[in-house]
VMD Tcl script that draws the C-alpha trace (Angstrom):
set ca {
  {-262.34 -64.14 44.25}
  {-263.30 -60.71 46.04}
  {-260.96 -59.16 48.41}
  {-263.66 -59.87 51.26}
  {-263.78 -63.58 50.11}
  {-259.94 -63.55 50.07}
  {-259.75 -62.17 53.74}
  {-261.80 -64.74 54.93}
  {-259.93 -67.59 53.26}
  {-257.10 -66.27 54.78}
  {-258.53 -66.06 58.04}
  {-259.49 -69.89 58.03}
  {-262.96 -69.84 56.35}
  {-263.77 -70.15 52.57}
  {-266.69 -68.52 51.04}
  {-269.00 -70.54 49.14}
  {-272.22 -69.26 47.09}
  {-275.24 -71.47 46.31}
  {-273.34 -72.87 43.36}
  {-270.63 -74.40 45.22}
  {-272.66 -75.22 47.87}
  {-274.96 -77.21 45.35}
  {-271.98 -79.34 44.02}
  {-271.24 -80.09 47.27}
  {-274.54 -81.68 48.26}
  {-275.16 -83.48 45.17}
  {-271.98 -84.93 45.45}
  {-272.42 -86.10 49.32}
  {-276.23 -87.32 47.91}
  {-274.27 -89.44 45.24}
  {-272.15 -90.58 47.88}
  {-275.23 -91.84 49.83}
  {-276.87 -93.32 47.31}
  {-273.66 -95.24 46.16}
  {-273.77 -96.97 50.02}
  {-277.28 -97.70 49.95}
  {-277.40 -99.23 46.61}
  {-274.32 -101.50 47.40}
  {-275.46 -102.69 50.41}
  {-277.90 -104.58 48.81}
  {-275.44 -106.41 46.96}
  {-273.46 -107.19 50.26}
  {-275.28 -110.80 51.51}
  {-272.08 -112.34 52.78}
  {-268.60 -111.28 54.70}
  {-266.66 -111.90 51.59}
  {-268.90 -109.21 49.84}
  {-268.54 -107.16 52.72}
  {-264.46 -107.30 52.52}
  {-263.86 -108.18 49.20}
  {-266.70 -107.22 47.39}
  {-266.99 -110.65 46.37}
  {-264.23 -110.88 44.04}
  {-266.22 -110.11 41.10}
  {-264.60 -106.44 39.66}
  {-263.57 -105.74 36.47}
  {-259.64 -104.54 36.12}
  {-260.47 -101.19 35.20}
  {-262.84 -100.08 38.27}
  {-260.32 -102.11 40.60}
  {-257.23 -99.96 38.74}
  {-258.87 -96.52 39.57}
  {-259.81 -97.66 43.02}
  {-256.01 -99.02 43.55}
  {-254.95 -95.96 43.08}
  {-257.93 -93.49 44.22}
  {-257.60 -95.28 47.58}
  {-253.75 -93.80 47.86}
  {-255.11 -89.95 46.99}
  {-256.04 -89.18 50.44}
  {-253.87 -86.64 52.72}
  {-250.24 -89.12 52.18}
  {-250.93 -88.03 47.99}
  {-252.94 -84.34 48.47}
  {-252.04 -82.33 51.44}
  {-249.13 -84.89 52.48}
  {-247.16 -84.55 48.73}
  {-248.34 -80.70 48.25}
  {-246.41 -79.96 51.87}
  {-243.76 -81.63 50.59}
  {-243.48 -80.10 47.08}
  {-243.26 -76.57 49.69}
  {-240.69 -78.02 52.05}
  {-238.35 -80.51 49.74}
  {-238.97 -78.93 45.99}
  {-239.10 -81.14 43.10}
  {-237.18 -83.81 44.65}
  {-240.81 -84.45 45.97}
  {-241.49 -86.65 42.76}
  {-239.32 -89.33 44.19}
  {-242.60 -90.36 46.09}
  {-244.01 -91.23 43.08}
  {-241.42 -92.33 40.22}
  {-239.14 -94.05 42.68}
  {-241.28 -94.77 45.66}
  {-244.07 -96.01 43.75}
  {-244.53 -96.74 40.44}
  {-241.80 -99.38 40.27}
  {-243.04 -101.41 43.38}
  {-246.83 -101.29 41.94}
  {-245.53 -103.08 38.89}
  {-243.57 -105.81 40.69}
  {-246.86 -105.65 42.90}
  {-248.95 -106.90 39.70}
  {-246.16 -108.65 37.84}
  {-244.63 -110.76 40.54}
  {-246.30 -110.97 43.80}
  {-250.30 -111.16 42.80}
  {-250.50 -114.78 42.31}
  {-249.46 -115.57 45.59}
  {-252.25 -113.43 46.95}
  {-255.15 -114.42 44.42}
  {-254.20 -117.64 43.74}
  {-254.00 -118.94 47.53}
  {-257.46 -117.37 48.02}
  {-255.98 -114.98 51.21}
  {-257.91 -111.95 52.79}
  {-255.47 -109.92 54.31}
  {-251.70 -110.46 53.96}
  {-250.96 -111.19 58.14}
  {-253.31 -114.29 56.57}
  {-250.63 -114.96 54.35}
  {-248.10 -114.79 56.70}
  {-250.21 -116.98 58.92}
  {-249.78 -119.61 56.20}
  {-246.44 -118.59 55.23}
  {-244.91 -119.07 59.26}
  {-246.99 -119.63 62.42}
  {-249.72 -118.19 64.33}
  {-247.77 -116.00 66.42}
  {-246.34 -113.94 63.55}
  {-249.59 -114.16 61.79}
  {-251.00 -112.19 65.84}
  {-248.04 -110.12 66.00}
  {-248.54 -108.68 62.65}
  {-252.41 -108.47 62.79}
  {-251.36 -106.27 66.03}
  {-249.26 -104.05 64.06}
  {-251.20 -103.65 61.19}
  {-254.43 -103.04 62.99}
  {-252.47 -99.98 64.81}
  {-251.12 -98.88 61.36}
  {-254.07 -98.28 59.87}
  {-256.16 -96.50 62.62}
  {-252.86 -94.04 63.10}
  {-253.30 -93.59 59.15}
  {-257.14 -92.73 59.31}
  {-256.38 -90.47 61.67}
  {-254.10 -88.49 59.01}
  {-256.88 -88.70 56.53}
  {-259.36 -87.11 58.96}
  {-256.84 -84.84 60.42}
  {-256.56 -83.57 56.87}
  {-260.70 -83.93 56.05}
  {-261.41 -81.66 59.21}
  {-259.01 -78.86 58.15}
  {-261.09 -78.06 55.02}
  {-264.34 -78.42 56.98}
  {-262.50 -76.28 59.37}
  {-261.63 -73.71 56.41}
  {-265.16 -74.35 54.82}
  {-267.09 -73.44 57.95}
  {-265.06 -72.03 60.45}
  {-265.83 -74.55 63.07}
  {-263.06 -75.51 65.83}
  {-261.16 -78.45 64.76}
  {-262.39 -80.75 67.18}
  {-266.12 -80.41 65.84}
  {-264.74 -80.68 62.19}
  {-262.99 -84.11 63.09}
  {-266.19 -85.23 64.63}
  {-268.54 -84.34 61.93}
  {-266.36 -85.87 59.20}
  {-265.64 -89.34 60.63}
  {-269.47 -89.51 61.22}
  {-269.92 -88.79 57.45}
  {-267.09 -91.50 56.48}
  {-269.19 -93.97 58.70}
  {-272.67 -93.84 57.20}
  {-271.13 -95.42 53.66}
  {-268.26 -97.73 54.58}
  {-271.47 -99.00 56.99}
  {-273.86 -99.27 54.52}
  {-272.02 -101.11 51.48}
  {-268.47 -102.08 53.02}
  {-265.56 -102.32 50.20}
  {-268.16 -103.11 47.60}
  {-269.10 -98.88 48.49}
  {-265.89 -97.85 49.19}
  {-264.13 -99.34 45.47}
  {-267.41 -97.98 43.62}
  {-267.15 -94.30 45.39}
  {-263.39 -94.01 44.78}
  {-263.96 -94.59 41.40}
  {-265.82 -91.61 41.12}
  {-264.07 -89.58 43.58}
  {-260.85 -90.52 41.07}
  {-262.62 -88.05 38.42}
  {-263.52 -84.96 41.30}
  {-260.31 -85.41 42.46}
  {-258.90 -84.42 39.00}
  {-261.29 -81.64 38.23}
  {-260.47 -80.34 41.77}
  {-257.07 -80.25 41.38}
  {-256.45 -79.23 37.88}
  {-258.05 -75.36 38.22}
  {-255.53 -74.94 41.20}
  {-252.60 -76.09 39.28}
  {-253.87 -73.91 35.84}
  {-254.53 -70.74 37.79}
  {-251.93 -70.93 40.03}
  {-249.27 -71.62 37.10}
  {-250.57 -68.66 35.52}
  {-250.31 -66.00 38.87}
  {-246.45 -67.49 38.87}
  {-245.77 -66.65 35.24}
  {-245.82 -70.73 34.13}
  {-242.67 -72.89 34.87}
  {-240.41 -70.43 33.94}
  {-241.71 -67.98 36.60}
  {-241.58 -70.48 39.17}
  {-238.30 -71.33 38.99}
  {-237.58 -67.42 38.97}
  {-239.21 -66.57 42.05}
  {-238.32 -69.82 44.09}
  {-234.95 -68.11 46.24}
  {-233.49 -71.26 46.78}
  {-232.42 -73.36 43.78}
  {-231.80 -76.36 45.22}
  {-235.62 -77.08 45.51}
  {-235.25 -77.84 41.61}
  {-232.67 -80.67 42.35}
  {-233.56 -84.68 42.29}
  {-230.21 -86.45 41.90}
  {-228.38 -83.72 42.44}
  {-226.29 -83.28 45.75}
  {-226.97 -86.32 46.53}
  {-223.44 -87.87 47.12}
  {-222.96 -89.67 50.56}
  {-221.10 -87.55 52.86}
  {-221.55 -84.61 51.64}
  {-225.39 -84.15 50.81}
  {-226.94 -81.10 49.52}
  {-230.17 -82.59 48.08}
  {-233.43 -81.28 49.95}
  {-233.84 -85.35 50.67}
  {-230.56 -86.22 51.68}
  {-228.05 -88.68 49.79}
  {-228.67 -91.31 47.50}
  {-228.61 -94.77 49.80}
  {-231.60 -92.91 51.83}
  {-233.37 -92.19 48.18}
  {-232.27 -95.39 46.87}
  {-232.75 -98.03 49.46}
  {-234.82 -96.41 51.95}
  {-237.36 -94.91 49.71}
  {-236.85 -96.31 46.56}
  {-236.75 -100.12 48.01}
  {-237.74 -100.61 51.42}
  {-240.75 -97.36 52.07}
  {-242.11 -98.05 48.30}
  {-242.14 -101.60 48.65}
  {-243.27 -102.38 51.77}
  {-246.57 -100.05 51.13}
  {-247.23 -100.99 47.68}
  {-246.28 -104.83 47.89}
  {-247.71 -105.25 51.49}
  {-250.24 -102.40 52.93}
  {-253.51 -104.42 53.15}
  {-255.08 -101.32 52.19}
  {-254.16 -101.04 48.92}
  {-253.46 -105.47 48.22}
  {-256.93 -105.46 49.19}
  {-258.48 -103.30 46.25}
  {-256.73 -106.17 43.54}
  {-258.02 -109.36 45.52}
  {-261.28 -107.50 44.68}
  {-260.56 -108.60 40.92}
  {-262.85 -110.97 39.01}
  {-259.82 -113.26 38.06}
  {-256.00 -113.24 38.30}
  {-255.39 -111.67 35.20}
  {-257.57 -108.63 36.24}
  {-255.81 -108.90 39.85}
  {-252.42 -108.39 38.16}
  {-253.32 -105.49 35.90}
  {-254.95 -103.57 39.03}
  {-251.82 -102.21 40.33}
  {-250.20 -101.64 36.70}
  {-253.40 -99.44 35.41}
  {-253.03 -97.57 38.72}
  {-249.48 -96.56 37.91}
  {-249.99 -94.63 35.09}
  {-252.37 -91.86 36.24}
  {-250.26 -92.57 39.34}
  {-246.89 -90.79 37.37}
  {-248.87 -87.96 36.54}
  {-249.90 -86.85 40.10}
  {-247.06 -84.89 40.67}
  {-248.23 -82.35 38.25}
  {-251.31 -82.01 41.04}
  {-249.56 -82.05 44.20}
  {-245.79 -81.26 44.28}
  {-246.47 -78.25 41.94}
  {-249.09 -76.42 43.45}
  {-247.20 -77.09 46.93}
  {-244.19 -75.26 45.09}
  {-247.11 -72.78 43.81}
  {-248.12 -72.07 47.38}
  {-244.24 -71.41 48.53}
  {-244.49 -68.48 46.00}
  {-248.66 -67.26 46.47}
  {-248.66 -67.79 49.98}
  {-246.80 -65.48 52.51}
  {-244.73 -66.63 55.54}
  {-245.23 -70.97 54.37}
  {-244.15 -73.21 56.66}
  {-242.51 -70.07 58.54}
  {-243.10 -69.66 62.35}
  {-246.69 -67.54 62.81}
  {-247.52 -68.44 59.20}
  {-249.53 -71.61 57.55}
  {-248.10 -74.74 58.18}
  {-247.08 -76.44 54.65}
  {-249.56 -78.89 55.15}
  {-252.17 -75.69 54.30}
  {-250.95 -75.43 51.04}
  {-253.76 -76.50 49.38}
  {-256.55 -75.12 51.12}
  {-254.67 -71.50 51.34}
  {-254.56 -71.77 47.02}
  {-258.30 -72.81 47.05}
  {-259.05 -69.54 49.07}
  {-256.43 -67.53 46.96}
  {-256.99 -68.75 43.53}
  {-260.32 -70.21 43.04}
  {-263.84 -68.55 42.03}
  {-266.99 -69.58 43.09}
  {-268.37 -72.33 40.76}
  {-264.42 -73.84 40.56}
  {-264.02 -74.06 44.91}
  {-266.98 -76.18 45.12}
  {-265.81 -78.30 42.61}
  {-262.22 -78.11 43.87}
  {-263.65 -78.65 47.58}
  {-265.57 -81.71 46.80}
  {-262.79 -83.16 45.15}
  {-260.39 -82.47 47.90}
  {-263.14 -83.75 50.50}
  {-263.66 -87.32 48.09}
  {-259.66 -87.47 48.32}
  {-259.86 -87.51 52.36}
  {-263.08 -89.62 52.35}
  {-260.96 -92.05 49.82}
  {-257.82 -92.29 52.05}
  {-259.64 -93.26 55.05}
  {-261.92 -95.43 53.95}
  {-259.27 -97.42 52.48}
  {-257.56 -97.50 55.83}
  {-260.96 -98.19 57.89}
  {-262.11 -100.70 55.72}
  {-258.55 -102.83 55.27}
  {-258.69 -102.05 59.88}
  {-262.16 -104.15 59.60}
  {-261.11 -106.95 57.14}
  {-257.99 -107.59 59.31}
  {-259.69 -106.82 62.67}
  {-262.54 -109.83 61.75}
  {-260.38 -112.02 59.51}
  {-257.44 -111.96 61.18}
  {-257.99 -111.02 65.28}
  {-261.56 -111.91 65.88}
  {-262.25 -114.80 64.17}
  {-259.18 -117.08 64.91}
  {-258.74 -115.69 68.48}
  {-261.75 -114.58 69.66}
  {-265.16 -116.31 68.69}
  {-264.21 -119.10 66.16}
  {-266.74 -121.26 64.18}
  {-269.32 -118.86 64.34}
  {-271.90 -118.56 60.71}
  {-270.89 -115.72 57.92}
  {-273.67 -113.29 59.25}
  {-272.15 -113.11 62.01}
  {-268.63 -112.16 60.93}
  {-270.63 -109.60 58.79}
  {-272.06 -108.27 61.60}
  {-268.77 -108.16 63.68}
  {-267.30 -106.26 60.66}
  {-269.81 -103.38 60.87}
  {-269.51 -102.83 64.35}
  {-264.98 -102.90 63.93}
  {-265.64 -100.17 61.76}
  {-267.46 -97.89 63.79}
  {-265.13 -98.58 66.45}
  {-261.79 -97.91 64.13}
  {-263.34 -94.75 63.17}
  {-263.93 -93.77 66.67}
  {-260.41 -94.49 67.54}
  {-259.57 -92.71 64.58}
  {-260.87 -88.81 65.95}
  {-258.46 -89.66 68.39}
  {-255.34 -90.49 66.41}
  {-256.44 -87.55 64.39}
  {-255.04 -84.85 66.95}
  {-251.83 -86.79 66.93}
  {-251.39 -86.01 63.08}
  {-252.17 -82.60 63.84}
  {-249.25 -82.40 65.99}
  {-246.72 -82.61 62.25}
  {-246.39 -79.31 60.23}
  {-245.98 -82.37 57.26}
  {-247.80 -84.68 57.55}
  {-246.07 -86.59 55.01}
  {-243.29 -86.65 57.32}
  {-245.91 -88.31 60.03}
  {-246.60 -90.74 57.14}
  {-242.92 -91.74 56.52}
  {-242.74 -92.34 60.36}
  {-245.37 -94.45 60.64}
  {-244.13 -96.33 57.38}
  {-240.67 -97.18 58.86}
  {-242.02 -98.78 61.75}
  {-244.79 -100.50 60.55}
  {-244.28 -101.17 56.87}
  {-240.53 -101.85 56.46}
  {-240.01 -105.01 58.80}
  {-243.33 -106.63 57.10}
  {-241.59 -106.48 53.66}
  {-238.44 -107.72 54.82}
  {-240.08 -110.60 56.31}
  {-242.44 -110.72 53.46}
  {-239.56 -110.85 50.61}
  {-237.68 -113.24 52.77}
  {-240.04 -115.60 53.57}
  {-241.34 -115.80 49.64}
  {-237.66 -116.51 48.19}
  {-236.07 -118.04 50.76}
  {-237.79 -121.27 51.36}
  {-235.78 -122.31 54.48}
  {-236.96 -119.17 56.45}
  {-238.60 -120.61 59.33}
  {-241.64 -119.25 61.35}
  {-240.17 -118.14 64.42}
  {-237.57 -116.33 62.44}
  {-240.18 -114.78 61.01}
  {-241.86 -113.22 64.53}
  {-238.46 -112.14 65.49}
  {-237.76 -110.56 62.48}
  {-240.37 -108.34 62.91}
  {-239.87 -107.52 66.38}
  {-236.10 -106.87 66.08}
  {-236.97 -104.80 62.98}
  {-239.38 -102.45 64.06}
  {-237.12 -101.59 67.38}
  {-234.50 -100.78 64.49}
  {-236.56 -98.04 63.27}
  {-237.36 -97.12 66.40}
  {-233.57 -97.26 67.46}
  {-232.41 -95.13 64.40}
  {-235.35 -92.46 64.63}
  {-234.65 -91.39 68.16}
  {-230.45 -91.63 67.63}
  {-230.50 -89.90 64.55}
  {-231.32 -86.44 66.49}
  {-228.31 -86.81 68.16}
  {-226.36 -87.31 64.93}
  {-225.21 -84.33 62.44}
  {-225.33 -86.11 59.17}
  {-228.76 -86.25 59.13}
  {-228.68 -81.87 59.39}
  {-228.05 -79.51 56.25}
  {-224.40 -78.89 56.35}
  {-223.70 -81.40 58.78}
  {-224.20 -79.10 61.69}
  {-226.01 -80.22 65.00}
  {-229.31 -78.51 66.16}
  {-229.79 -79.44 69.54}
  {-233.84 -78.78 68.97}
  {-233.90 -80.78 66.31}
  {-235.52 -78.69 64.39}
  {-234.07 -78.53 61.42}
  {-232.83 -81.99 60.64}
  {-234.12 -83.88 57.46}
  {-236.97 -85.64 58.90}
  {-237.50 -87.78 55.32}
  {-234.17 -88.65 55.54}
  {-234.41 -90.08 58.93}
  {-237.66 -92.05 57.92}
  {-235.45 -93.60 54.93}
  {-232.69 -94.75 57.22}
  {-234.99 -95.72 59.84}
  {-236.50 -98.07 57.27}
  {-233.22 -99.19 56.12}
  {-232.42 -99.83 59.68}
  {-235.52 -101.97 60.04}
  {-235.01 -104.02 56.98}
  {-231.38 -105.14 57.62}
  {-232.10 -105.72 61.13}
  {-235.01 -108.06 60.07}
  {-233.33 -109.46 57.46}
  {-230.08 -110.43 59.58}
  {-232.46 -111.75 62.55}
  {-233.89 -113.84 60.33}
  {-231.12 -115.52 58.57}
  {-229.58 -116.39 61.85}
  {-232.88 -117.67 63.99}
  {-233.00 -119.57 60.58}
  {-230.36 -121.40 60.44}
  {-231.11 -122.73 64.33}
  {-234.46 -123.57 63.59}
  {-236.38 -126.08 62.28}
  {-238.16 -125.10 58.61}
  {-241.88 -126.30 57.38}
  {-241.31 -128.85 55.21}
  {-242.56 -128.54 51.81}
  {-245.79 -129.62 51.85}
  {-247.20 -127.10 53.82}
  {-245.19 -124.91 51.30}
  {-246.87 -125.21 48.11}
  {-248.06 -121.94 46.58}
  {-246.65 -119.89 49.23}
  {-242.73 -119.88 47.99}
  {-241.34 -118.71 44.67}
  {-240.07 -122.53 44.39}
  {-242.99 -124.38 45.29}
  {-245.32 -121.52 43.36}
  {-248.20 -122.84 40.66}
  {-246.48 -123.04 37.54}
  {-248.84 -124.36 35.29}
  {-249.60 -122.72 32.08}
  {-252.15 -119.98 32.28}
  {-254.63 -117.97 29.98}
  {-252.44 -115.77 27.35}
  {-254.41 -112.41 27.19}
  {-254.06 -110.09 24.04}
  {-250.90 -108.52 24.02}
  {-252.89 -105.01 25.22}
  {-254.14 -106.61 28.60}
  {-250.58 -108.07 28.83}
  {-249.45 -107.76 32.46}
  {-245.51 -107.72 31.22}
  {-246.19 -105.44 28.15}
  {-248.38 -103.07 30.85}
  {-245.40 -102.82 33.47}
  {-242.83 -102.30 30.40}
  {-244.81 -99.12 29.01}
  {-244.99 -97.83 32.56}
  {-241.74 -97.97 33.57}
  {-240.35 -96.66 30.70}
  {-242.04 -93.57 30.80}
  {-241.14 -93.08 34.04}
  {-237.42 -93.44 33.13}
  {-238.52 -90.93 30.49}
  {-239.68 -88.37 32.60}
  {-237.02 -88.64 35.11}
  {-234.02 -87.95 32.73}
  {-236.25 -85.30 31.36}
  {-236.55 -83.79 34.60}
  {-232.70 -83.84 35.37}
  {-232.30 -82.43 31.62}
  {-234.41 -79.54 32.17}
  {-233.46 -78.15 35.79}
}
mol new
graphics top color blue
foreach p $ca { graphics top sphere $p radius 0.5 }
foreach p [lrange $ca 0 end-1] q [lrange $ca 1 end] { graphics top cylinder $p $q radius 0.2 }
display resetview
């Protein structure tokens, strides 16, 4: 770029020529087009929130995992390859991949085959009403906090594409996410993120090429990065005396590994939702497992150029300088010609547009399905539900420019992310897992489970300030400001699970369980164990997870080998 274009990017604003300007339209045109096309396939609610369960595995497998590369996977992971180093992959190898297979391997037939929409409708069948409310509640709040990290994010780059104040950029953009979702509902959103799966690629790649080259490759990374222990992932990791940029190994292990990656991947709505979409079970269960293996890759797109930025990018995530969540844009500005930025723009623009209208569209499924409907106005026709799922989802959007300026209160917003995981996500799971093994789990143990929980990770989050394990060198800052917030988040999840877990087990055994008959298909005991359709050993399920975790295994020694 030209030195004037480069002051300006570093003022805030990004110059675009016609060029980029044109991929930019023609991409927001496609986008249009894609929502008016699909809402004339969308006659009935269940096309409207499921898209009528009539995908193929493929387009449900990109969307599964298109829907996750929103801020949490760009801006969130990129901040976090600045701030935490390569230990940043453990978001991916360890806090994904391995739940997305159990996801498809294990826990899809007890979505597809009991013909749910949301999973507070499983645990409506699973326990009682009241937990089936409660957690409706919850998730509701989730995902509207969540979409407001995806437009936080969206805004910045229209901030750095136009210059316009932040409050105008959130505005604009959750008025552009609200024309499609609108027009064609999930049936839109799965088809869009599909294609925004490909400009998110060609976005990213240039930044990662160029940038790699300014550095001097890998080698010249590691070189100019001061502070060697943002090459580490295992290592320093021993409990007690930490050194690892993400604390010890139980937080890594259990809090990330098990309880943060599971409780997203097995039960955000968000993402379950994209493989009820399926055309049959089979397809359902491979959704999750072709997702995972573009899904290992990522870090090569987000936690290196964040790394790239600590180097390109003066004063990072230093006081008066760009927060790490800038990472990305700052490199656009920096790296990127014209011709490259507006491709690179519109993919980082699909990314935001992907992330929350996976979160607005799982709000309006749960909102009608679960809140509305059995609460509200009951025994009303289809078109109605339809229409009370249009009008949700201008109202979670609204609310969503609100939670918005709350994201933009985190320097890492990854670290927001976390947060809201801990609380929400981590007492679901527990009672989730619980509940589907443990057949004599009774309802009300369920409810309290989740209440007890998420005060747990409520409780640990605001303690651990006060604590100086949870601080580099074990030495207390009474700001707070420099303790391992990601470490916190893990142990606040771990909290939350045992907490649930140990409520349950004792409400439990003092209450009385459903008997077995109201069971069937919902328990690991009582599942559907007839024999079902072999597919060629290719479209395997098993064979599909095998491949994918061992590569990951392979790339994680390889890692520790290298650095």
């Amino acid at each position: 770029m030209s030195t004037a274009a480069l002051s300006a990017a570093a003022a805030g604003t990004l110059q675009l020529n016609a060029l980029d300007w044109g991929i930019l339209i023609f991409y927001f045109g496609i986008v249009v087009v894609i929502g008016v096309l699909a809402r004339r396939a969308v006659r009935t609610s269940s096309d409207f929130f499921l898209s009528g369960r009539s995908l193929p595995a493929w387009i449900t497998g990109l969307a599964f995992v298109s829907a996750n590369l929103g801020a949490l996977e760009i801006l969130g992971n990129a901040a976090n390859g600045a701030e935490y180093g390569v230990a940043a992959v453990h978001f991916y190898w360890l806090g994904a991949i391995p739940a997305m297979v159990v996801l498809g391997v294990v826990l899809m037939p007890f979505y597809y085959d009991t013909g749910v929409h949301s999973v507070p409708e499983y645990l409506r069948r699973r326990f009682n009403r009241p937990t089936h409310l409660l957690n409706a509640v919850i998730f509701a709040i989730a995902q509207v906090l969540i979409a407001g990290v995806n437009l936080f994010a969206l805004a910045l780059v229209i901030r750095s594409l136009l210059g316009w104040q932040l409050w105008i950029s959130i505005v604009v953009s959750a008025a552009f996410v609200l024309t499609y979702i609108t027009l064609g509902g999930l049936f839109s959103a799965i088809y869009t993120e599909v294609l925004q799966f490909f400009i998110i690629l060609a976005g990213l790649l240039p930044i990662v090429v160029i940038g790699l080259h300014q550095v001097g490759g890998f080698d010249g990374l590691y070189d100019r990065i001061a502070d060697p222990a943002l090459f580490r992932t295992w290592e320093g990791t021993g409990v007690g005396s930490w050194t690892n940029p993400l604390g010890d190994w139980v937080g890594l292990a259990m809090g990330e590994g098990f309880v943060l990656s599971f409780g997203y991947w097995a039960t955000n709505f968000a993402e379950v939702q994209r493989t009820l979409s399926a055309k049959d079970l089979s397809a359902a269960r491979r959704t999750p497992i072709i997702g995972a293996f573009p899904k290992m890759f990522f870090p090569l797109l987000t936690v290196v150029p964040g790394m790239i930025a600590l180097v390109l990018v003066p004063k990072l995530g230093e006081p008066g300088g760009p927060s790490y969540n800038d990472a990305i844009p700052e490199l656009m500005g920096r790296l990127l010609p014209n011709g490259v930025l507006g491709v690179a723009l519109t993919g980082l623009l699909a990314a935001f547009m992907a992330g929350m209208a996976a979160n607005v569209s799982g709000f309006n499924a749960v909102f009608t399905y679960d809140l509305w409907k059995p609460y509200v106005v009951r025994g009303r026709d289809d078109g109605y539900y339809l229409k009370v799922g249009r009008i949700v989802t201008v109202i979670g959007i609204a609310v969503s420019v609100g939670t918005a300026f709350i994201a933009a209160g985190y320097s890492n917003i990854q670290d927001y992310i976390q947060l809201l995981f801990s609380y929400f996500n981590s007492p679901l799971f527990a009672t989730f897992i619980i509940g589907l093994f443990w057949k004599r789990t009774t309802p009300w143990a369920a409810f309290w489970g989740i209440v007890t929980g998420t005060a747990a990770a409520a409780g640990m989050h605001w303690t651990a300030y006060s604590i100086p394990y949870f601080y580099p060198g074990g030495v207390l800052d009474p700001s707070g400001e420099t303790i391992n917030a990601q470490m916190v988040n893990f142990y606040s999840a771990i909290a939350a699970f045992v907490v649930d877990a140990a409520v349950m087990v004792l409400v439990s055994l003092v209450t009385r369980p459903k008997p077995d008959s109201e069971l069937t298909g919902l328990v690991w005991a009582l599942r559907d164990r007839r024999p079902r359709e072999r597919a060629v050993w290719w479209q395997s399920p098993a064979v599909l997870a095998s491949l994918a975790l061992g590569l990951v295994v392979l790339m994680s020694v390889g890692l520790v080998l290298v650095y």
